[in-house]
C-alpha positions as CSV (number, residue, x, y, z in Angstrom):
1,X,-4.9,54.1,-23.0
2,X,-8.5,54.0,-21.0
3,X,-7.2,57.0,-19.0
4,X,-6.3,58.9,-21.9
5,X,-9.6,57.9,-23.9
6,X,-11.5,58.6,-20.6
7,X,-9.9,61.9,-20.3
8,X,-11.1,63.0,-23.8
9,X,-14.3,61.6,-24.0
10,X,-13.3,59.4,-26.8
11,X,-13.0,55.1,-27.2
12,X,-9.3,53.4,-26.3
13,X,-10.0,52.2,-30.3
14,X,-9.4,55.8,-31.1
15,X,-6.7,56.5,-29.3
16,X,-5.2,53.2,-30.4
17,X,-5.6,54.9,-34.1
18,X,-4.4,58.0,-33.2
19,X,-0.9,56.5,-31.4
20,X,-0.6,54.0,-35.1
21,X,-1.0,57.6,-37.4
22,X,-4.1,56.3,-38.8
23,X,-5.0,59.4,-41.0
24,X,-8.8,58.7,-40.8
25,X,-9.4,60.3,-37.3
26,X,-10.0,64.0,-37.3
27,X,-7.6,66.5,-37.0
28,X,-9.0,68.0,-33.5
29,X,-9.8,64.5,-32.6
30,X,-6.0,63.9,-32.8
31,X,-5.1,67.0,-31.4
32,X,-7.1,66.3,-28.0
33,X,-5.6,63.0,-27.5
34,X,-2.7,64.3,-28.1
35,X,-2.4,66.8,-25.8
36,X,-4.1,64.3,-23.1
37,X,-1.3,61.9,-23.7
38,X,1.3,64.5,-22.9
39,X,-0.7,65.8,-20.0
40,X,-1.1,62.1,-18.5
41,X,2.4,61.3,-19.4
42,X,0.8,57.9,-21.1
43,X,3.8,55.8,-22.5
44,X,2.3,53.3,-24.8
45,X,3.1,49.6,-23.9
46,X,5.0,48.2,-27.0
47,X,5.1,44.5,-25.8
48,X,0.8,44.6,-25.8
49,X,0.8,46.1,-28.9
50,X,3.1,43.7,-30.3
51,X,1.2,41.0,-29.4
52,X,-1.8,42.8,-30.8
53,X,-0.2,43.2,-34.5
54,X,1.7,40.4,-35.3
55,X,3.2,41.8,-38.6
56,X,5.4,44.2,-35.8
57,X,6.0,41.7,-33.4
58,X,9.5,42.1,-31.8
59,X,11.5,38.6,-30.8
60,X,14.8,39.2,-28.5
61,X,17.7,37.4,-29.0
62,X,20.2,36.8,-26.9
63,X,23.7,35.5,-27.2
64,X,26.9,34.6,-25.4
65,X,28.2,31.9,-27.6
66,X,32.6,32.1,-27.8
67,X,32.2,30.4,-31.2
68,X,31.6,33.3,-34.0
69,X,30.8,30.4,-36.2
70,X,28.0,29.0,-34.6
71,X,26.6,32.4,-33.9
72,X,27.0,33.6,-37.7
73,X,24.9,30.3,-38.9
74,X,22.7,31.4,-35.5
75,X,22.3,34.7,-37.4
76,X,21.5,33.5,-40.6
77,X,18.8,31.2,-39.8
78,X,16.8,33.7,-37.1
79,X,17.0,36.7,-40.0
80,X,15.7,34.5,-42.7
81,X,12.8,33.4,-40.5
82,X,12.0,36.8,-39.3
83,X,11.9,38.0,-42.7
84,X,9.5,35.7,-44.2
85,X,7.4,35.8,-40.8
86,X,7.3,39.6,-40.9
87,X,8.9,39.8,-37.3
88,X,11.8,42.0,-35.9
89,X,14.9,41.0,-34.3
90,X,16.3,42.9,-31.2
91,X,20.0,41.3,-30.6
92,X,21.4,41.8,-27.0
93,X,25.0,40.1,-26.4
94,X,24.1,38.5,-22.5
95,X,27.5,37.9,-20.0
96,X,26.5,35.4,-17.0
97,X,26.8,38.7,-14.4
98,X,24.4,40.7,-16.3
99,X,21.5,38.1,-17.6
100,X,18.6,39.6,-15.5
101,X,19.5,43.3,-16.5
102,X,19.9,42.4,-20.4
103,X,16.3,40.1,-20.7
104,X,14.7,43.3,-18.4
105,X,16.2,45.6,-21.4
106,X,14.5,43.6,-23.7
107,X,11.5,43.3,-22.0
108,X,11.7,47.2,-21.6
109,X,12.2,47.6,-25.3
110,X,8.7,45.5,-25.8
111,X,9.7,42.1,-27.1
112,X,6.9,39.5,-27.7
113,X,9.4,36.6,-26.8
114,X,12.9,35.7,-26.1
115,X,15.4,33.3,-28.1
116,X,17.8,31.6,-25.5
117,X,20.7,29.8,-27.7
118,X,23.7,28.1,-25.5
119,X,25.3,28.5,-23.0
120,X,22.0,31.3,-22.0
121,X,19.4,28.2,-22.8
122,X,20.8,26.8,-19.6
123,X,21.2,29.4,-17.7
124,X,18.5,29.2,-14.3
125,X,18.5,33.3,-14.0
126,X,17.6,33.6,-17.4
127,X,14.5,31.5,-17.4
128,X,13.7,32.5,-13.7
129,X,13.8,36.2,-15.3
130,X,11.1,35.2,-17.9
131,X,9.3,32.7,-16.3
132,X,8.5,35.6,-14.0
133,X,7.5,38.0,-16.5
134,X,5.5,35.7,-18.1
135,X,7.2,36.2,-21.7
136,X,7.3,33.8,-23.9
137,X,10.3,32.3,-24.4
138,X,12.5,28.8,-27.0
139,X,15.5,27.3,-26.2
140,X,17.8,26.4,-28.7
141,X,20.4,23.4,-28.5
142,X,20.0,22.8,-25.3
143,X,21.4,18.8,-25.6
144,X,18.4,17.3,-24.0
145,X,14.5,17.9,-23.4
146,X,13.4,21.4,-21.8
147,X,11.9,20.8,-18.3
148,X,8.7,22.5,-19.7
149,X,8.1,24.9,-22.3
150,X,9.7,25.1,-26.0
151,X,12.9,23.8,-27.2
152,X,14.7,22.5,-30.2
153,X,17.9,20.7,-30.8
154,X,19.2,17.8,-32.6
155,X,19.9,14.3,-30.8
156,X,23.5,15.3,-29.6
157,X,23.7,11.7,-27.9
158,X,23.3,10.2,-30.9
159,X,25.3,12.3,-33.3
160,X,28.5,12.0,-31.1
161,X,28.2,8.4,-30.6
162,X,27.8,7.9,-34.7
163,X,30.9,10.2,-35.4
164,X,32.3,7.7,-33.0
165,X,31.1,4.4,-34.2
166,X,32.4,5.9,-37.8
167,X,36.0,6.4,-36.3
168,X,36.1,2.8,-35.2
169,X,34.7,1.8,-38.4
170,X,38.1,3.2,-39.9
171,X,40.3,1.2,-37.1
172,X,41.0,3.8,-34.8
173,X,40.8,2.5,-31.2
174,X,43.2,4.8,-29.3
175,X,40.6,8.3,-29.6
176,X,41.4,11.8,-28.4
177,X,38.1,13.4,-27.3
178,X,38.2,17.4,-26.6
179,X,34.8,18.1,-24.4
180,X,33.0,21.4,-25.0
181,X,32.2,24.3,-22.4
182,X,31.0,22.5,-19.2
183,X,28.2,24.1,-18.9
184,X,26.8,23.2,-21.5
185,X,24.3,20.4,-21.4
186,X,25.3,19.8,-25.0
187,X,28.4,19.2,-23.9
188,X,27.4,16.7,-21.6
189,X,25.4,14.6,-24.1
190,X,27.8,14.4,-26.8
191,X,30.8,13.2,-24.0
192,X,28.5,10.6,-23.0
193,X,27.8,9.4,-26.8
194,X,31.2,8.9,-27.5
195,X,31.9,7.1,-24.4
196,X,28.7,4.6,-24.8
197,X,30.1,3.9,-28.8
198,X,33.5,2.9,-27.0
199,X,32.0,0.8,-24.6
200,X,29.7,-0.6,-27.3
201,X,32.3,-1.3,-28.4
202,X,34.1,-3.1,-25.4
203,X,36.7,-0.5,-25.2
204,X,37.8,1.0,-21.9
205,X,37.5,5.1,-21.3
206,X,41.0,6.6,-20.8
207,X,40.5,9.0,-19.0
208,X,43.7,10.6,-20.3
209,X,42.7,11.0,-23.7
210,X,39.7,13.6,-22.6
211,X,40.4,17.0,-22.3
212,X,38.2,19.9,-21.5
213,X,37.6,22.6,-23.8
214,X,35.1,25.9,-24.0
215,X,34.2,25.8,-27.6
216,X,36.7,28.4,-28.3
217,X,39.7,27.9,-30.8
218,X,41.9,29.2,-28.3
219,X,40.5,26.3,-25.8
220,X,41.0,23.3,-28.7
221,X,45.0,24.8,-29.4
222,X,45.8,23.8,-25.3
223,X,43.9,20.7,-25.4
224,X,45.1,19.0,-28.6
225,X,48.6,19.9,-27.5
226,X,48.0,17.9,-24.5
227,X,46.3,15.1,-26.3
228,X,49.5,15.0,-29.2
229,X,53.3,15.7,-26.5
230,X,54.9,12.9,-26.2
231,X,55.5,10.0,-28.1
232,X,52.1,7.9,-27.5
233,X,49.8,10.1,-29.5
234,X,46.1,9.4,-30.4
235,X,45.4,7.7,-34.1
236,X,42.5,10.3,-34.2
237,X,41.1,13.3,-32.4
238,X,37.1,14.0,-32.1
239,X,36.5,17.9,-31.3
240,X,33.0,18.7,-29.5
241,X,32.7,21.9,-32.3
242,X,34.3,22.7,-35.5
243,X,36.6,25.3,-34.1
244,X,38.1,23.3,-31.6
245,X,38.8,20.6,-34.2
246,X,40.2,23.3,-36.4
247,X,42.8,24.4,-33.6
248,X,43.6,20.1,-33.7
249,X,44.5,20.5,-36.9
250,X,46.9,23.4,-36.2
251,X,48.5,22.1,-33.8
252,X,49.0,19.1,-36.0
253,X,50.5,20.8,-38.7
254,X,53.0,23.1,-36.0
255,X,53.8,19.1,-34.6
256,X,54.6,18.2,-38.5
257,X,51.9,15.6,-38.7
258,X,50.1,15.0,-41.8
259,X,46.4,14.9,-41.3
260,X,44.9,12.4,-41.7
261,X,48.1,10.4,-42.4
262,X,49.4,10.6,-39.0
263,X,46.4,11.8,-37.3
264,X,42.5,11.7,-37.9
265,X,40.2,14.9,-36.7
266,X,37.0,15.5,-36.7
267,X,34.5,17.7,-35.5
268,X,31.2,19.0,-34.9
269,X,28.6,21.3,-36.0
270,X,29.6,21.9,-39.8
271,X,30.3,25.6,-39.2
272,X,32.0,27.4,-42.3
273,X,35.0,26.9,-40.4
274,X,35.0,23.1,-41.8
275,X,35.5,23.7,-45.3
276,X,37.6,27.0,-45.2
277,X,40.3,25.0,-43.5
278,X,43.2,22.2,-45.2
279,X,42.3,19.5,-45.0
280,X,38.6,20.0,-45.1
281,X,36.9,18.9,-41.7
282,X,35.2,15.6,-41.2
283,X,31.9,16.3,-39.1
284,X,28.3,16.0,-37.9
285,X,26.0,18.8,-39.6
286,X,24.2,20.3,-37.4
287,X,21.6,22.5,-38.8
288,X,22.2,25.7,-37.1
289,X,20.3,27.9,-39.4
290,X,17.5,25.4,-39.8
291,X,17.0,25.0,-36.0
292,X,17.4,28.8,-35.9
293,X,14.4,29.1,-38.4
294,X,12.3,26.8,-36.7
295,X,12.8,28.4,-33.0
296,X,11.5,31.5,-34.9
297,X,8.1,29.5,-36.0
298,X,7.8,28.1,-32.7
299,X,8.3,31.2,-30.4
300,X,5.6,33.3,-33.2
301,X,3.3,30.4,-32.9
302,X,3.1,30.4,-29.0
303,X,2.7,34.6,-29.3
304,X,-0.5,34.7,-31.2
305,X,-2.2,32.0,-29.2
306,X,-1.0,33.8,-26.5
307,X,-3.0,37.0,-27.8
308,X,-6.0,34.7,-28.0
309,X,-5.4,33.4,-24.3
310,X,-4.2,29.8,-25.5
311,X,-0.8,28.1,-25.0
312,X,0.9,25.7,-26.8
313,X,1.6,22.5,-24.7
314,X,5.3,22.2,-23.9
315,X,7.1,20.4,-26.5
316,X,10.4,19.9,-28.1
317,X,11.0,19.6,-32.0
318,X,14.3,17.6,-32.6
319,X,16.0,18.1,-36.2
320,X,18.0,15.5,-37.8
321,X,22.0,15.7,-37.9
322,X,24.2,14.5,-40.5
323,X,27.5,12.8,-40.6
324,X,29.7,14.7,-43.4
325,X,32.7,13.0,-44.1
326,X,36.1,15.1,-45.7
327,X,39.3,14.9,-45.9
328,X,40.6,14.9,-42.3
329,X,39.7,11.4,-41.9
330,X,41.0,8.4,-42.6
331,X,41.5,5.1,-42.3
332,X,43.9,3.2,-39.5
């Protein structure tokens, strides 16, 4: 822009004008820089002037969740934000062989800042990338505190261990637990809730009773058909998301066992998924939108004090679960 205002004899405020279609410069005025921006070949760097402007202020969001549920309630909360906040929303779907080439797309396309939900909020190449760039950048649910930076989550310790204390509190002792995607830290946490409520508890971890999953509904069908062949079934079965808990229950049903006659399930999450299915899922609300929403206010708050040369100081904002009980629980 200083080349280009040089070039004409002109201040980089006019050219600024001239690039936004302020209709206060002079028509030859506008035609010089013009015709000096094509000469110079100046491309106009959208991230700066982002950051300049924060009613046009583009946030990147990227996502490679396998549950559609979790990324709809995802959806619903960033939009909302971004509405109110007067942002823009760039959406980039992010596999683990192409993270580096997606965030530089997005960094290309001029995003102030980047929204990392799971399994990309623990992804090393991903924050490497933007570490590097120096964009700001949120993670969401990442099941425990950020090394540095922004984050926000719920306790995920502490909601699995409740869901678990509240299925002893019905007489179940004998618990099928279906873990989520292992690389999720999330994952991780809420595994280790339910096994300190057990041992709490004084009950022993069978290490039979666990089987892995990947958040997927596809994942929870082979793992609660492990969990219930046989004849020594689990009284109950607690799924690390709602969709894998929904596959529990379908596999229940194929198995002819009333739930929660013959078998207790419950989730996590409280996706749409938990009320659209019979019977309606026992689980722990996590606020997906809300978390969503707040990641927004975060990420917008560290751009403008960016802008001014500040930085927030890293912190995490934890947001409180809640343990919704339906149908697909019962007592022992």
């Amino acid at each position: 822009m200083h080349d280009v205002a040089a070039h004409v004899g002109v201040s980089p405020m006019t050219v600024s004008r001239v690039l936004s279609g302020d209709a206060k410069v002079r028509d030859e005025t506008r035609k010089r820089v013009q015709e000096a921006i094509a000469l110079l070949g100046y491309s106009p760097n959208i991230a700066a002037r982002n950051l300049a402007r924060a009613a046009t202020v583009h946030i990147g969001l990227l996502y490679a969740n396998p549950s559609a549920n979790y990324l709809n309630e995802l959806l619903v909360g960033v939009l909302e934000q971004s509405s109110r906040a007067g942002c823009q929303v760039l959406l980039e779907k992010c596999g683990s062989r192409n993270e580096r080439g997606v965030i530089r797309k997005l960094l290309d396309d001029g995003v102030g800042g980047v929204i990392l939900p799971p399994p990309l909020s623990e992804s090393k190449v991903a924050l490497e990338t933007l570490r590097a760039a120096n964009v700001p950048f949120i993670l969401v649910s990442t099941g425990g505190a950020a090394d540095a930076g922004l984050s926000v989550r719920i306790d995920d310790f502490e909601a699995a261990a409740a869901m678990t204390r509240y299925l002893l509190s019905l007489g179940h002792r004998d618990i099928g637990f279906i873990a989520g995607a292992a690389d999720h830290t999330a994952s991780a946490e809420r595994q280790a809730g339910f096994e300190a409520a057990l041992k709490h508890r004084g009950l022993a971890l069978r290490p039979e009773r666990v089987k892995q999953g990947l958040f997927t509904y596809r994942s929870g069908l082979a793992a609660a058909e492990e969990l219930l062949k046989g004849s020594r079934r689990p009284t109950a079965i607690f799924a690390c998301n709602d969709d894998m808990a929904a596959a529990a229950i379908a596999v229940a049903h194929r198995l002819r066992l009333d739930v929660p006659g013959d078998l207790t399930v419950v989730g996590f999450d409280d996706t749409p998924i938990a009320t659209t299915i019979w019977p309606a899922l026992t689980t722990i609300r996590q606020p997906v939108a809300a978390i969503a929403g707040k990641a927004i206010e975060m990420l917008l708050a560290e751009i403008r004090l960016r802008q001014n040369g500040e930085t927030l100081v890293p912190r995490q904002q934890i947001l409180e679960f809640t343990l919704v009980k339906r149908e697909s629980s019962a007592a022992l």
